[in-house]
N, CA and C atoms of all chains as a GROMACS GRO file, in nm:
protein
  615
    1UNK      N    1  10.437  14.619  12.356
    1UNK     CA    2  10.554  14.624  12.268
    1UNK      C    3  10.578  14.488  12.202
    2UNK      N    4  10.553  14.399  12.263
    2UNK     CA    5  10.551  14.194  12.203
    2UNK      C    6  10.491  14.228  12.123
    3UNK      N    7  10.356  14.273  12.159
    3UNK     CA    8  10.233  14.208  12.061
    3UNK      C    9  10.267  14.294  11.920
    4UNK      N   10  10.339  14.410  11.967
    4UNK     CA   11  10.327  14.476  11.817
    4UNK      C   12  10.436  14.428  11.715
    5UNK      N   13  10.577  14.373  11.820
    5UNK     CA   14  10.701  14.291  11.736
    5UNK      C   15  10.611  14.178  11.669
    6UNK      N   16  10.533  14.091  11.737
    6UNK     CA   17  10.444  13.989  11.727
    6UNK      C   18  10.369  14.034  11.552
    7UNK      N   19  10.314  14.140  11.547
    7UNK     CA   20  10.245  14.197  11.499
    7UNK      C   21  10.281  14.213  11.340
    8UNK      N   22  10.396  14.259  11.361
    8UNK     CA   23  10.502  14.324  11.254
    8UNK      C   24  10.501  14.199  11.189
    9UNK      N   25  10.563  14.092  11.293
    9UNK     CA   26  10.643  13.993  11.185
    9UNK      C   27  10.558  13.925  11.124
   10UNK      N   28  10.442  13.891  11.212
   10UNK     CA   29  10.310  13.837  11.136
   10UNK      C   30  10.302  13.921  10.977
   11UNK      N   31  10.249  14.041  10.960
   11UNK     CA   32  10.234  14.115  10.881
   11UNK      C   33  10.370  14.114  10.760
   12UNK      N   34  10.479  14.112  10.829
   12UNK     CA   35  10.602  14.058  10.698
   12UNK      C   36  10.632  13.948  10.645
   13UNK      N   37  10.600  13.839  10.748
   13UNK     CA   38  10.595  13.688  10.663
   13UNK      C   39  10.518  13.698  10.550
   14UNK      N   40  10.379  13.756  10.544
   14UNK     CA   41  10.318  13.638  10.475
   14UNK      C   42  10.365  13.655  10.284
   15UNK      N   43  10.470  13.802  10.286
   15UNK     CA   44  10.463  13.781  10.099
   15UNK      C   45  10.595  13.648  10.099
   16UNK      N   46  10.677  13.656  10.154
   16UNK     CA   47  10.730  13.548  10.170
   16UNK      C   48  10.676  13.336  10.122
   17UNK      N   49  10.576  13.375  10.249
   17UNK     CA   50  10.503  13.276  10.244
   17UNK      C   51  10.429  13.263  10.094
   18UNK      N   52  10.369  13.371  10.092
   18UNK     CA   53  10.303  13.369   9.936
   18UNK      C   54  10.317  13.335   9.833
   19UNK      N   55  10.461  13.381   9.841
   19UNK     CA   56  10.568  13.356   9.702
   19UNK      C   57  10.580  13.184   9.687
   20UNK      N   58  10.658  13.166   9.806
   20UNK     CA   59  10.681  12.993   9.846
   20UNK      C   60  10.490  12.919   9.792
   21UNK      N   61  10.418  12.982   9.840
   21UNK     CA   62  10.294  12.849   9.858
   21UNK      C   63  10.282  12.887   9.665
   22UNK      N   64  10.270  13.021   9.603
   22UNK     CA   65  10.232  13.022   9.484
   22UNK      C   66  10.369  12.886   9.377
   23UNK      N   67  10.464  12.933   9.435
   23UNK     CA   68  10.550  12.852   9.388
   23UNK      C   69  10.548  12.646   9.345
   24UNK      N   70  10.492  12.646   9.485
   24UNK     CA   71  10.423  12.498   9.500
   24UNK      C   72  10.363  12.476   9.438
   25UNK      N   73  10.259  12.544   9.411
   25UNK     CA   74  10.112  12.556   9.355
   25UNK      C   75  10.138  12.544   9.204
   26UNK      N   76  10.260  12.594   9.121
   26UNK     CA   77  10.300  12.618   9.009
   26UNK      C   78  10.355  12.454   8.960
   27UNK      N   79  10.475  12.420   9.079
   27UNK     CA   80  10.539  12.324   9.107
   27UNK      C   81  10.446  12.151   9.092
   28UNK      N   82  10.328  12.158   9.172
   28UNK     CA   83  10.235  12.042   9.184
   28UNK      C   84  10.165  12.058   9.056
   29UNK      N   85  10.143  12.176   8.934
   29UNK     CA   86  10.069  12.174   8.874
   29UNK      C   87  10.152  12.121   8.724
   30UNK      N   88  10.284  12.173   8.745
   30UNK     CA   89  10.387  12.106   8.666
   30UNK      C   90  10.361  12.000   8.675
   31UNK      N   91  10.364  11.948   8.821
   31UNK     CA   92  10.369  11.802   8.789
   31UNK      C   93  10.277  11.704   8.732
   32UNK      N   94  10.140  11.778   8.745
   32UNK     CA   95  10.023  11.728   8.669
   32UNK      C   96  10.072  11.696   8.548
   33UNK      N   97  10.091  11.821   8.471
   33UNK     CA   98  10.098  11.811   8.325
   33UNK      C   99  10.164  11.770   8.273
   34UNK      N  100  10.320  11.752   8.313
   34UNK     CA  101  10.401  11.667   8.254
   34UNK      C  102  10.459  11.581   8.359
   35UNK      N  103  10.419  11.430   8.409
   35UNK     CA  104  10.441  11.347   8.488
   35UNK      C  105  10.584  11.349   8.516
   36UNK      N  106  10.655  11.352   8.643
   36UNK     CA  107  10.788  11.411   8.693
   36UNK      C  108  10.809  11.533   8.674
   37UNK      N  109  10.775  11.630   8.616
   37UNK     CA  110  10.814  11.731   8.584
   37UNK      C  111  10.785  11.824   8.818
   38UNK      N  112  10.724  11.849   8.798
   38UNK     CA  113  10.755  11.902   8.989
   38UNK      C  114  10.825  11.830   9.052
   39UNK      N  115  10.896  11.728   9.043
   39UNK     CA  116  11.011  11.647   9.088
   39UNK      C  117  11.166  11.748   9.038
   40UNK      N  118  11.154  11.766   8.944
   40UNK     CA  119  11.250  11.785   8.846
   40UNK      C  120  11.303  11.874   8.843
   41UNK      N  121  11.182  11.997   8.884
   41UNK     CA  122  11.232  12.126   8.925
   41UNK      C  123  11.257  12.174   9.076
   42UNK      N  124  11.258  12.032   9.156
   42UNK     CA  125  11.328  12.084   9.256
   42UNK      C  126  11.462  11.987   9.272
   43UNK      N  127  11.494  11.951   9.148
   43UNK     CA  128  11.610  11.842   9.138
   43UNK      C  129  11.580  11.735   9.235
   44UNK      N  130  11.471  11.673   9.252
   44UNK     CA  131  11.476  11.559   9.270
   44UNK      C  132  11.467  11.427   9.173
   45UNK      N  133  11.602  11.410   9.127
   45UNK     CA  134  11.590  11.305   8.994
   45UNK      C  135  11.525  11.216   9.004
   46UNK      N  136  11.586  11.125   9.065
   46UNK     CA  137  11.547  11.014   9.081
   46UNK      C  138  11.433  10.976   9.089
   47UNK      N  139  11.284  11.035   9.164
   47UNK     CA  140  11.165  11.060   9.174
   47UNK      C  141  11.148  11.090   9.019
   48UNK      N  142  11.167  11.208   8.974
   48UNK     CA  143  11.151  11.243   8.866
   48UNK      C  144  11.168  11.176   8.778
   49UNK      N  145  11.261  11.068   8.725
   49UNK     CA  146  11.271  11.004   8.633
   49UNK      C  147  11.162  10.871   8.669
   50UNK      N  148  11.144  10.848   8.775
   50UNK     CA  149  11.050  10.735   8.858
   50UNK      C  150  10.914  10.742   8.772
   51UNK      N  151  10.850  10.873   8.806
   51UNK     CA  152  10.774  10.918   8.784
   51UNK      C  153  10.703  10.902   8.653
   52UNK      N  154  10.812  10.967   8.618
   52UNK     CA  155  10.766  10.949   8.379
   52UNK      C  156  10.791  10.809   8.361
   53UNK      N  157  10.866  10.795   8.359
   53UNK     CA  158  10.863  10.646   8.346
   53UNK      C  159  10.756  10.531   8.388
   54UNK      N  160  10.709  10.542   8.532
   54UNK     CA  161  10.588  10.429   8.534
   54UNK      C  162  10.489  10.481   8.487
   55UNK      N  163  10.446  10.613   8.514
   55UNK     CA  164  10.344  10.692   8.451
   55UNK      C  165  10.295  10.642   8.272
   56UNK      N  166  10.436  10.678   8.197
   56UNK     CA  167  10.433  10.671   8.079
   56UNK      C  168  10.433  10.537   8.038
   57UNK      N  169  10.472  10.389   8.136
   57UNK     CA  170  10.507  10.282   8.066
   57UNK      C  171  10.348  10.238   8.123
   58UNK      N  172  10.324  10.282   8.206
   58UNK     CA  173  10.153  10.213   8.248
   58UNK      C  174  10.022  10.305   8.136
   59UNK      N  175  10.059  10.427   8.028
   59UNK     CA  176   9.994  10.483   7.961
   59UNK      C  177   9.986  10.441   7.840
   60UNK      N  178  10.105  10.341   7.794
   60UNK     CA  179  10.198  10.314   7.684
   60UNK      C  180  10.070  10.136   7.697
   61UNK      N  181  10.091  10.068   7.772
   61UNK     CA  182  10.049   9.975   7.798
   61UNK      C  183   9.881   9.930   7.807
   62UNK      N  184   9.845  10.052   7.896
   62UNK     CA  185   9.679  10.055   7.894
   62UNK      C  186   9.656  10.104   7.765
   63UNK      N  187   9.712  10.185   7.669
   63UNK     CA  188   9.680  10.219   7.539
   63UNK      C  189   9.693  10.117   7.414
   64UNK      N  190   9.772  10.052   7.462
   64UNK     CA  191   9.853   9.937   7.428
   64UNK      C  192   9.752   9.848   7.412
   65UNK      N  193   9.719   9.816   7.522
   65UNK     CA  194   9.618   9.717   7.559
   65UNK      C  195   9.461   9.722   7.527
   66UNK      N  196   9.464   9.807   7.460
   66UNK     CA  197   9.304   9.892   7.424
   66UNK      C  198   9.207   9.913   7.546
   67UNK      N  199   9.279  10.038   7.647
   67UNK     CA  200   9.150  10.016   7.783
   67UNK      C  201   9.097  10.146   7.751
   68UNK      N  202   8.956  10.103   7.815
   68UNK     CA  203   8.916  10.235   7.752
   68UNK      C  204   8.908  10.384   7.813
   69UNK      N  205   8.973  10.461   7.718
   69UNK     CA  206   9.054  10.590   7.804
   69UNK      C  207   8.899  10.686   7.767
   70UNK      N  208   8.827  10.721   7.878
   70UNK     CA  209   8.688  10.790   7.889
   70UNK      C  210   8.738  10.905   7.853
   71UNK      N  211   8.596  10.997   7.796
   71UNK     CA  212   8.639  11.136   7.755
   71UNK      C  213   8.502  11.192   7.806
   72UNK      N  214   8.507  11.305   7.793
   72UNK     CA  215   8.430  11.416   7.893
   72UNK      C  216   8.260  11.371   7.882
   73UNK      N  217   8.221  11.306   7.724
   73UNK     CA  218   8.078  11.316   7.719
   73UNK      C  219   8.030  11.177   7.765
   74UNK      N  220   8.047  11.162   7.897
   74UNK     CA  221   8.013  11.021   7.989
   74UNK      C  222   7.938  10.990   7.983
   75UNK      N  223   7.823  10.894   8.020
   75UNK     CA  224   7.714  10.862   8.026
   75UNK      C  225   7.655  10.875   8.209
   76UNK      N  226   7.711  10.825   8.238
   76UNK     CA  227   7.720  10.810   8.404
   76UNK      C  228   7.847  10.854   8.493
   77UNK      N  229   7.807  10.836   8.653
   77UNK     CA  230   7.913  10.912   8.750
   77UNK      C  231   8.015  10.832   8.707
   78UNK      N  232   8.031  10.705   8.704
   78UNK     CA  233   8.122  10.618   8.655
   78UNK      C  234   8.191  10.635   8.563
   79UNK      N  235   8.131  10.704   8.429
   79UNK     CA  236   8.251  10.715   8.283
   79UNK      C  237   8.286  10.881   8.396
   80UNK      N  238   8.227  10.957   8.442
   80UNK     CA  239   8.282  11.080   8.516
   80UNK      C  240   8.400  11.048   8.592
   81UNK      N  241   8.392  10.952   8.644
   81UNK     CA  242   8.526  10.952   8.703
   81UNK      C  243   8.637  10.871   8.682
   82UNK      N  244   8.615  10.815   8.571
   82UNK     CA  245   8.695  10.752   8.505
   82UNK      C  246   8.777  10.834   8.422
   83UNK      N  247   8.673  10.993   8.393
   83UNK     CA  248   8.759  11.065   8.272
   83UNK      C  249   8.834  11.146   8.367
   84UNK      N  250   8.805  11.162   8.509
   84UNK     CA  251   8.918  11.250   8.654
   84UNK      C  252   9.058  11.180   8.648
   85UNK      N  253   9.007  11.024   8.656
   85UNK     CA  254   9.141  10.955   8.675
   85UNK      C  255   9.208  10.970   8.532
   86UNK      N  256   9.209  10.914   8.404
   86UNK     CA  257   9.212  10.953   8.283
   86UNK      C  258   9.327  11.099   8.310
   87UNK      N  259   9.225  11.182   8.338
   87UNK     CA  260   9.296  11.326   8.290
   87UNK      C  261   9.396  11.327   8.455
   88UNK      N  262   9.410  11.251   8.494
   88UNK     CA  263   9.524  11.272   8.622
   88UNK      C  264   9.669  11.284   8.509
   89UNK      N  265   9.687  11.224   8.423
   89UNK     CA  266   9.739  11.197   8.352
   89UNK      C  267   9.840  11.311   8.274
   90UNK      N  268   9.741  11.378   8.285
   90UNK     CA  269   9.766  11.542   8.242
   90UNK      C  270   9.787  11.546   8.087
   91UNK      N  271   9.928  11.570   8.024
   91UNK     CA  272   9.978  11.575   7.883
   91UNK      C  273   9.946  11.440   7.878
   92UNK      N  274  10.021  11.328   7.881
   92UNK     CA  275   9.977  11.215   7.886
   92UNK      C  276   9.876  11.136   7.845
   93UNK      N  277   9.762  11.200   7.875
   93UNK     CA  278   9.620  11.201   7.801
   93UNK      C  279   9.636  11.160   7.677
   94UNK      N  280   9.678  11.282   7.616
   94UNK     CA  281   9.684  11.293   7.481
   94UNK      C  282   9.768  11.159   7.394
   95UNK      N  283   9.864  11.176   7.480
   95UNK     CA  284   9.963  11.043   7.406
   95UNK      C  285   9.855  10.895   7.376
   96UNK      N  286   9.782  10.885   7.504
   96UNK     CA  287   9.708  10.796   7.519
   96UNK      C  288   9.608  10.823   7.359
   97UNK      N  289   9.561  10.907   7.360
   97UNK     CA  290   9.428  10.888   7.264
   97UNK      C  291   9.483  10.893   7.167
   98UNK      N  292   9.603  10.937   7.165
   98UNK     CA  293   9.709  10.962   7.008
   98UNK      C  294   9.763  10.813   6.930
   99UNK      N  295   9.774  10.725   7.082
   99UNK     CA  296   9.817  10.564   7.064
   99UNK      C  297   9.694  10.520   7.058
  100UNK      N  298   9.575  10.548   7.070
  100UNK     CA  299   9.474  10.461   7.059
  100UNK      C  300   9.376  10.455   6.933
  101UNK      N  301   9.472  10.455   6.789
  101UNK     CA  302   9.386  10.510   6.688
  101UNK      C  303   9.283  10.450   6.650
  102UNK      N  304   9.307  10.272   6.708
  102UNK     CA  305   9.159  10.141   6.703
  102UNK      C  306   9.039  10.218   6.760
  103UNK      N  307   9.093  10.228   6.821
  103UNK     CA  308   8.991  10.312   6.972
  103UNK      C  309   8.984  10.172   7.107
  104UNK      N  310   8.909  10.171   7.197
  104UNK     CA  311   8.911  10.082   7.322
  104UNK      C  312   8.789   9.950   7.282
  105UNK      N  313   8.872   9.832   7.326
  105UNK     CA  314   8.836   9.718   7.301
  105UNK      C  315   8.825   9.645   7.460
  106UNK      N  316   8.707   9.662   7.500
  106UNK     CA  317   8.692   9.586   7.652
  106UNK      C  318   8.613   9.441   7.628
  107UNK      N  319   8.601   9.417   7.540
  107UNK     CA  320   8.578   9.217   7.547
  107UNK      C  321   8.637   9.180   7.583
  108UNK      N  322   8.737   9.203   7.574
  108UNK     CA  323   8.847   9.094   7.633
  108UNK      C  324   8.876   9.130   7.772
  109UNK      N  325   8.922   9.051   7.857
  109UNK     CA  326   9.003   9.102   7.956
  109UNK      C  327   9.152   9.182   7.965
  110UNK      N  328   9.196   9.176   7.857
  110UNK     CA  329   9.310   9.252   7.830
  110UNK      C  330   9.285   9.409   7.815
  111UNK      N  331   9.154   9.407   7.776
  111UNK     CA  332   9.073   9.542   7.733
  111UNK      C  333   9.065   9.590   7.899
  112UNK      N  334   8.999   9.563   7.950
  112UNK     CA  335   8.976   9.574   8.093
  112UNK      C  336   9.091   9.588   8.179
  113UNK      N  337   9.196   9.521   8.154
  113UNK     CA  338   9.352   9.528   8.275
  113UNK      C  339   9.351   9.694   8.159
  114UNK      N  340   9.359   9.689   8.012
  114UNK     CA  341   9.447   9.843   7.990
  114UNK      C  342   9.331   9.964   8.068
  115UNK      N  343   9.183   9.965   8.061
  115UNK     CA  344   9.141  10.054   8.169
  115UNK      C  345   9.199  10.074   8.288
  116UNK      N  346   9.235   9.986   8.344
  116UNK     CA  347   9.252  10.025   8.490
  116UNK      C  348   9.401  10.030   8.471
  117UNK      N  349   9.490  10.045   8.390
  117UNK     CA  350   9.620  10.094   8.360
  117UNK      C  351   9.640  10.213   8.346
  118UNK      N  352   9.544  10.289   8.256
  118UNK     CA  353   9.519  10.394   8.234
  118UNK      C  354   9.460  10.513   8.344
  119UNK      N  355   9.367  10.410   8.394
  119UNK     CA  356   9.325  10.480   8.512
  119UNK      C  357   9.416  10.532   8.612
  120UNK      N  358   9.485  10.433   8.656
  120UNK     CA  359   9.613  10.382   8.771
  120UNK      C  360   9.724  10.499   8.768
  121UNK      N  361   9.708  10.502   8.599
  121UNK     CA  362   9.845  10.615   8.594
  121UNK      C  363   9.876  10.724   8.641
  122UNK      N  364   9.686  10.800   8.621
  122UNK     CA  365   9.645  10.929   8.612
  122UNK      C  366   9.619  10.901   8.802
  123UNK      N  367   9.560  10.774   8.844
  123UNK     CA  368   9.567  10.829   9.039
  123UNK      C  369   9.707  10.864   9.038
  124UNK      N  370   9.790  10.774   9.018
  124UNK     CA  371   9.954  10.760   9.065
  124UNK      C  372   9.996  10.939   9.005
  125UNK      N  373   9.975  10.982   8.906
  125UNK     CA  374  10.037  11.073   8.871
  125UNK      C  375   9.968  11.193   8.932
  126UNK      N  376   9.860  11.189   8.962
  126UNK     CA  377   9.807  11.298   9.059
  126UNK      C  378   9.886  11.266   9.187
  127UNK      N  379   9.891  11.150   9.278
  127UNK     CA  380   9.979  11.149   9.385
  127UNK      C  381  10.085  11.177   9.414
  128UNK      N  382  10.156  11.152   9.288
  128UNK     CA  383  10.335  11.275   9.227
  128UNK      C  384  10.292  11.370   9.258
  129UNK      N  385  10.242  11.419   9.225
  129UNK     CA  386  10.205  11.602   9.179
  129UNK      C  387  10.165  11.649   9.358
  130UNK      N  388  10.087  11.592   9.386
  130UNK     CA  389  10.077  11.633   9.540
  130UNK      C  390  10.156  11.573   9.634
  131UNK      N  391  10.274  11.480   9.618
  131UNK     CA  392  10.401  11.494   9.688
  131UNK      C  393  10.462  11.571   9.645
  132UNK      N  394  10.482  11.638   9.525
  132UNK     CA  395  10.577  11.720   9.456
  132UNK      C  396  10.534  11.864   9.537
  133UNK      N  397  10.427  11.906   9.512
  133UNK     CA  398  10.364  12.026   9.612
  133UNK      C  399  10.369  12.048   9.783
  134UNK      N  400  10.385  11.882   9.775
  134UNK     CA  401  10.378  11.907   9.940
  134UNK      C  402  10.563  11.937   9.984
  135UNK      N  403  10.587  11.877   9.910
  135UNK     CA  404  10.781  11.849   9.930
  135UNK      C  405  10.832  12.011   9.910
  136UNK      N  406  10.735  12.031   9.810
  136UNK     CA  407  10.814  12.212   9.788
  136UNK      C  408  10.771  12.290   9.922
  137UNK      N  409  10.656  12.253   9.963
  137UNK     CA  410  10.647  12.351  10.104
  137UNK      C  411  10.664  12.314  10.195
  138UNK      N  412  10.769  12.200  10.190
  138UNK     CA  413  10.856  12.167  10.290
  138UNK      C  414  10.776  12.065  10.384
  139UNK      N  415  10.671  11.997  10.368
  139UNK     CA  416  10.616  11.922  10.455
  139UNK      C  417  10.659  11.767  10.421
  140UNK      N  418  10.739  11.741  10.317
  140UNK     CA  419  10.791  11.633  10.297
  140UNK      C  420  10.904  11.634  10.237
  141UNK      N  421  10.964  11.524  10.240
  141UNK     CA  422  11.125  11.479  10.190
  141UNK      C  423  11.151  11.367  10.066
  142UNK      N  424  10.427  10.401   6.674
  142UNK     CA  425  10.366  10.333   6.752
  142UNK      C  426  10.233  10.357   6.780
  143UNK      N  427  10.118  10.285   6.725
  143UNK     CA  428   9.966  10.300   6.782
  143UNK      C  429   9.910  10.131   6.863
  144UNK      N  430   9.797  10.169   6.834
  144UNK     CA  431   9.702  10.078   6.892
  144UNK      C  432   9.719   9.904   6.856
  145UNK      N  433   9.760   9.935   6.701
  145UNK     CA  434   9.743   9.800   6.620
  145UNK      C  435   9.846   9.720   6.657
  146UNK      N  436   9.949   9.785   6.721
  146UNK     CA  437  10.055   9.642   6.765
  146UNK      C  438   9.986   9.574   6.862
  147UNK      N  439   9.890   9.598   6.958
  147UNK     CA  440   9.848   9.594   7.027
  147UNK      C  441   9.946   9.511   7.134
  148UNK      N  442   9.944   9.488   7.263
  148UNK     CA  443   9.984   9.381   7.369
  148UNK      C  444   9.889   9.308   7.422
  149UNK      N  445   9.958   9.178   7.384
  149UNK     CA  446   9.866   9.058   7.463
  149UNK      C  447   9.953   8.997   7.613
  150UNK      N  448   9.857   9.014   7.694
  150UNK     CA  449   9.917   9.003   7.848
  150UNK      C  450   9.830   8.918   7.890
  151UNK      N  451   9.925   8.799   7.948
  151UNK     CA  452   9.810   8.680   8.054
  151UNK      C  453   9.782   8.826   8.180
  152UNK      N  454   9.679   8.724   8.247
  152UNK     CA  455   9.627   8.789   8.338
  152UNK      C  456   9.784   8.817   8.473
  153UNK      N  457   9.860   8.679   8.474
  153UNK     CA  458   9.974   8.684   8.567
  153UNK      C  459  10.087   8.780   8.525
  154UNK      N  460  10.086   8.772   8.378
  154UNK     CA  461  10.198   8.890   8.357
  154UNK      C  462  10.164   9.033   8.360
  155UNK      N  463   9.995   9.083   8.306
  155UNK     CA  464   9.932   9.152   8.358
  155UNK      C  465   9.943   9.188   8.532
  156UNK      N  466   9.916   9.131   8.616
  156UNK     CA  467   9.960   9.091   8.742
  156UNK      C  468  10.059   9.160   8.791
  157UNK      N  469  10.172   9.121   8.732
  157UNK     CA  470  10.261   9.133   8.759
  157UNK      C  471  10.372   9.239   8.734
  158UNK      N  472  10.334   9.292   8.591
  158UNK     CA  473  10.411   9.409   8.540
  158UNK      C  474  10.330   9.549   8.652
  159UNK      N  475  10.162   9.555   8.634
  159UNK     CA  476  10.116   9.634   8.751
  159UNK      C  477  10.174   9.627   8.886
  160UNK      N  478  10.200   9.535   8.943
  160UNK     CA  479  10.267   9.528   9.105
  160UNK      C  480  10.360   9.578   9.088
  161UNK      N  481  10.468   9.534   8.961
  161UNK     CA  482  10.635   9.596   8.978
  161UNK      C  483  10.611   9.742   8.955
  162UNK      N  484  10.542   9.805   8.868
  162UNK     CA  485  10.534   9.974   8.836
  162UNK      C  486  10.488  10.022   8.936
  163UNK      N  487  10.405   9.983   8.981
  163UNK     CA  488  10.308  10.063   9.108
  163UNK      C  489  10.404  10.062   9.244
  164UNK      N  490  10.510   9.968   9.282
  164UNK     CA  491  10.590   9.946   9.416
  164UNK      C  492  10.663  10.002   9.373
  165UNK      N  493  10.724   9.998   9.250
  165UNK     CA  494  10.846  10.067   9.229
  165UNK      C  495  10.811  10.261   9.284
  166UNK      N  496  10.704  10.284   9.192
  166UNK     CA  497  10.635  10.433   9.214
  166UNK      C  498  10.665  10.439   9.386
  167UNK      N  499  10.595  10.363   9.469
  167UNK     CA  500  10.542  10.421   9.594
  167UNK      C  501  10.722  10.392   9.674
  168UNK      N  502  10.745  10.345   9.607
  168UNK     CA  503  10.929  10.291   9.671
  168UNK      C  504  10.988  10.456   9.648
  169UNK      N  505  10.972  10.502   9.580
  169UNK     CA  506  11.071  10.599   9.517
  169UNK      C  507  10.967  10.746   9.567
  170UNK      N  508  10.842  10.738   9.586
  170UNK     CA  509  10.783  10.877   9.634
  170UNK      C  510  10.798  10.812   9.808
  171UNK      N  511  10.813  10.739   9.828
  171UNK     CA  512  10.785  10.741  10.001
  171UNK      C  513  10.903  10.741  10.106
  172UNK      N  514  11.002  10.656  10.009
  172UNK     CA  515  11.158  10.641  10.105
  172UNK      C  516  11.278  10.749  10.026
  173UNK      N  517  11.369  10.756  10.076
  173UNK     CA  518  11.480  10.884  10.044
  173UNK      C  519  11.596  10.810   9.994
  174UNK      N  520  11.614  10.678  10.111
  174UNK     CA  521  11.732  10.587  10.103
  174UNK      C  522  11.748  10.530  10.043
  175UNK      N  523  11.826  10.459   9.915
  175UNK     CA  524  11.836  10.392   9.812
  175UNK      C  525  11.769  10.250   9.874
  176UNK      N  526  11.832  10.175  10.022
  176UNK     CA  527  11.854  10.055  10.083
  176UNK      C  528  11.691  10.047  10.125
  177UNK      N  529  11.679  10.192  10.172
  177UNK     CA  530  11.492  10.144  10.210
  177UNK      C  531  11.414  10.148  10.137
  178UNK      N  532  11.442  10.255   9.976
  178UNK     CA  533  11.342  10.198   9.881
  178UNK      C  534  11.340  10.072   9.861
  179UNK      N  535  11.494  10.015   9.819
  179UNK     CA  536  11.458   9.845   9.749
  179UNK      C  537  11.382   9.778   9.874
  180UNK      N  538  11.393   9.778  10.000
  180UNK     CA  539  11.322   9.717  10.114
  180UNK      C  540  11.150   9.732  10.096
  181UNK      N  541  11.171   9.889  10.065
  181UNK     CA  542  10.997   9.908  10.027
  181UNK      C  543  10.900   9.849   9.915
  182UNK      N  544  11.056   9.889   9.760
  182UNK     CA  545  10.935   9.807   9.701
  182UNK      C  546  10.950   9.631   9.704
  183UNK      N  547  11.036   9.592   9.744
  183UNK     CA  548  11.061   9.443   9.737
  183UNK      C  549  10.928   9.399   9.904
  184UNK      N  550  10.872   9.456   9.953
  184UNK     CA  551  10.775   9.391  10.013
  184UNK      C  552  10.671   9.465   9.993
  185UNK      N  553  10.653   9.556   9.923
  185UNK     CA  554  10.484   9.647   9.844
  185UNK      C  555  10.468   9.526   9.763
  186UNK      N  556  10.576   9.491   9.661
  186UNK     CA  557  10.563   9.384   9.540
  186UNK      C  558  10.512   9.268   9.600
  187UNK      N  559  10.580   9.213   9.681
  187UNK     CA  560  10.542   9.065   9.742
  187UNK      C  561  10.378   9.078   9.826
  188UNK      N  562  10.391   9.170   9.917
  188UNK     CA  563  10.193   9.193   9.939
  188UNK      C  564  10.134   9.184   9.828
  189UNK      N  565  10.151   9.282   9.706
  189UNK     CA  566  10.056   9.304   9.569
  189UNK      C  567  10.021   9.136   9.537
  190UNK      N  568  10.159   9.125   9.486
  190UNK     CA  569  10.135   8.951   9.487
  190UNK      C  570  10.053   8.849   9.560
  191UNK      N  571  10.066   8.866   9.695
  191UNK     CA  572  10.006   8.769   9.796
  191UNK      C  573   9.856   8.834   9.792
  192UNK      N  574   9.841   8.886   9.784
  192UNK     CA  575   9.683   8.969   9.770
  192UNK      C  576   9.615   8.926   9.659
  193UNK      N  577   9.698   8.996   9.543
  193UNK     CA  578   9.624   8.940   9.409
  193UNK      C  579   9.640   8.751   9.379
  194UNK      N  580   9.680   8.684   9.461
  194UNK     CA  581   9.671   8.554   9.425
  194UNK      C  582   9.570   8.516   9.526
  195UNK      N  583   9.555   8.545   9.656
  195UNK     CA  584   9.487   8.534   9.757
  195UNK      C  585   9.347   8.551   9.680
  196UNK      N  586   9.315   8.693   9.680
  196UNK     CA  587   9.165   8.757   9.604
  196UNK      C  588   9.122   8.660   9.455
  197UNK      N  589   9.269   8.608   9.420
  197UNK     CA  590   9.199   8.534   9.300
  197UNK      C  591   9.149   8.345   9.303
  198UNK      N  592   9.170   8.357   9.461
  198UNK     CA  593   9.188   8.184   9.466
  198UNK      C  594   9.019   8.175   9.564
  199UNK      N  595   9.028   8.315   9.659
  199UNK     CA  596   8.880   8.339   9.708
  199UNK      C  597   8.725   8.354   9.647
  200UNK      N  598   8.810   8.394   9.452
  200UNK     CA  599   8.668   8.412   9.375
  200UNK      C  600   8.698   8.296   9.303
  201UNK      N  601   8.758   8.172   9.336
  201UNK     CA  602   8.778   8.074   9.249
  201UNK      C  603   8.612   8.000   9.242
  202UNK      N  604   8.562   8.012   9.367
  202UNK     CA  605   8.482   7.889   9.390
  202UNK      C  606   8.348   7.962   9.337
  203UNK      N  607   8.363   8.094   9.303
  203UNK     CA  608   8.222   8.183   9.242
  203UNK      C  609   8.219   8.192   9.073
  204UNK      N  610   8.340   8.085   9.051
  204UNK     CA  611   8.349   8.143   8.879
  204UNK      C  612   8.290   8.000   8.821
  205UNK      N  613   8.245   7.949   8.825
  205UNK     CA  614   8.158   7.871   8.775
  205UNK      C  615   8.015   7.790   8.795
   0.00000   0.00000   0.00000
C-alpha cells in the first residue's frame, strides 16, 4: 500500500516538475538573449539591471575599442571559440558588429584589451543566464 | 554611436574599468545582502588589482 502511495505521487509530480524545469529552461534562455532579462522575470532587479549594464558597458567598450568580435567562418579552434564566447552575448552580438562599422583593429593593444572585453561579456553573460536558470529551480538565491 | 569615436584606454585604466565591471557582476550574482555585496566586490576588486599588478611586475623582467 506505501509503495503504491509512493508510486502515485512519483507518477503526479513529475508534470509539475516539468512545467517548473521547462519554465527555467525558457527563463536561462531569456537570459541569454537579452542580458538580465531571466533576472527580470523573476523580479530580481537589482541582478537584472547588474547584468545589462556590465554586459552592455563591457560590449559598448570592446566594440569601442576595436576587439575583434569573431564570426562563425573561423580559421581555427581558437577563432571557434572565441565566436562561443562572442555569441554568449546573445542579442548583444549584434549591437557589437552594428558598433563596429571600422571593423577590428588588434595592433594595438587597445585592440586586444576590446577582444577580451567582448569575449568577457559573452562568459559573464552566459554565467547570468545559468544563475538565472538555476535560481528559477530553486537551487539558488 | 560606432566604431570611429573609438576609446583610447591606458593599459591601467583598461585594468581597471575590467576589475570594477567584472566584481561588481560577481558581487551582485553571488551575495543577496546589499552590506555583503559591497564586501564582495570591494575585495574581488582589490585581488583583480593585486593580481594584475603582481602578473605584470613578474613579466617585467621577460619584456625586454
Amino acid at each position: 500500500m506505501a509503495d503504491e502511495t509512493a508510486a502515485t505521487a512519483a507518477t503526479a509530480a513529475p508534470p509539475q516538475d516539468s512545467r517548473s524545469e521547462t519554465m527555467a529552461f525558457v527563463i536561462g534562455i531569456a537570459g541569454w538573449l537579452v542580458p538580465g532579462l531571466g533576472h527580470a522575470l523573476m523580479k530580481m532587479w537589482g541582478r537584472a539591471a547588474t547584468c545589462f549594464l556590465t554586459v552592455g558597458i563591457l560590449v559598448i567598450l570592446g566594440a569601442g575599442m576595436r576587439g575583434n568580435l569573431f564570426s562563425s567562418r573561423g580559421n581555427d579552434a581558437f577563432d571557434a571559440l572565441g565566436y562561443l564566447a562572442d555569441l554568449g552575448t546573445g542579442t548583444f552580438y549584434l549591437v557589437a558588429r552594428s558598433l563596429e562599422t571600422n571593423g577590428a583593429d588588434v595592433s594595438h593593444a587597445g585592440g586586444d584589451y576590446g577582444t577580451r572585453f567582448l569575449a568577457t561579456a559573452g562568459v559573464l553573460n552566459l554565467l547570468a543566464a545559468l544563475h538565472a536558470y538555476e535560481a528559477a529551480r530553486g537551487r539558488k538565491a | 554611436m560606432n566604431a570611429g569615436m573609438g576609446f583610447k584606454l591606458s593599459h591601467l585604466q583598461a585594468m581597471l574599468l575590467f576589475a570594477l565591471l567584472i566584481s561588481i557582476a560577481f558581487g551582485f550574482l553571488s551575495r543577496r545582502r546589499p552590506i555583503e555585496r559591497v564586501k564582495y566586490i570591494a575585495w574581488s576588486l582589490f585581488l583583480f588589482l593585486l593580481f594584475g599588478v603582481a602578473i605584470g611586475w613578474a613579466m617585467y623582467p621577460f619584456s625586454r
